[in-house]
N, C-alpha and C positions, 0 to 999 in steps of 0.2 A: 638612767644614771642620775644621780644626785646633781641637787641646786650646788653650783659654788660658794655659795654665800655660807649652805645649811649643811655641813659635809654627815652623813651618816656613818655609822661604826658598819667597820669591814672596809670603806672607800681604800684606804691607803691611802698611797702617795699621788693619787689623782684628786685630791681635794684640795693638797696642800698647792699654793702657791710657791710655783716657782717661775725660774729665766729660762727661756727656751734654748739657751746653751745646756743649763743643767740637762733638760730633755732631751738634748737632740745627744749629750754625750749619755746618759743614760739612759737608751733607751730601750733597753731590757727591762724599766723596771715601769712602761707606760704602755705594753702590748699585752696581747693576753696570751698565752700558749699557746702555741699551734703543735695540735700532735702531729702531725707529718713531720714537721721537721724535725722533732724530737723523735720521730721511730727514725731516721735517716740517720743522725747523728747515733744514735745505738745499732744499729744497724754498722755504721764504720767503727766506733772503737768496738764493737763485737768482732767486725773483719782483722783488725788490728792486734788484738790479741791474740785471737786467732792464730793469725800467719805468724806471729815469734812463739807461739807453741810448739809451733808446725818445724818452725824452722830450729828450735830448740831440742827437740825431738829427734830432727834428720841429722842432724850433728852427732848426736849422743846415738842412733842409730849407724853412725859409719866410724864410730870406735874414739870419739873424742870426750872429752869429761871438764867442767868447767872447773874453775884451778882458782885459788883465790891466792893472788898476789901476797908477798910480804905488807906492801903500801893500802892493800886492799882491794883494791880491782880485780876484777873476776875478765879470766881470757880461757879459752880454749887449748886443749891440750892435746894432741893423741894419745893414746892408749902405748905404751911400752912395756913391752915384754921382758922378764928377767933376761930370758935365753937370747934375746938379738945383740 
């Protein structure tokens, strides 16, 4: 790591002086990456979309159709037949 005093290009925000509140509240921007937890974190919103596909799917699968309100909101419908 670089002198404090001598900051070199690339350092970023670890050169610059700052208060350890700024640090301690940003402190996303003083660690390095860690891919684990970045594959965990893709890994859930992957699950996450996932499952409202899934569940998007079983709906429109058992005769329902999404309907967009006059106001705008979109809600589920059943399927209705002329003849019933």
């Amino acid at each position: 790591m670089a002198n404090k005093n001598n900051p070199a290009p690339g350092d970023g925000l670890r050169s610059v002086r700052t208060t350890s509140l700024f640090r301690a509240v940003n402190f996303e921007l003083y660690t390095r990456p860690n891919a684990v937890i970045m594959g965990l974190g893709l890994l859930a919103i992957t699950g996450c979309a996932g499952y409202i596909a899934y569940m998007r799917s079983k709906y429109e699968g058992l005769g329902y159709y999404g309907a967009v309100k006059e106001d705008g909101t979109e809600e589920f419908v059943k399927r209705k037949s002329k003849w019933d």
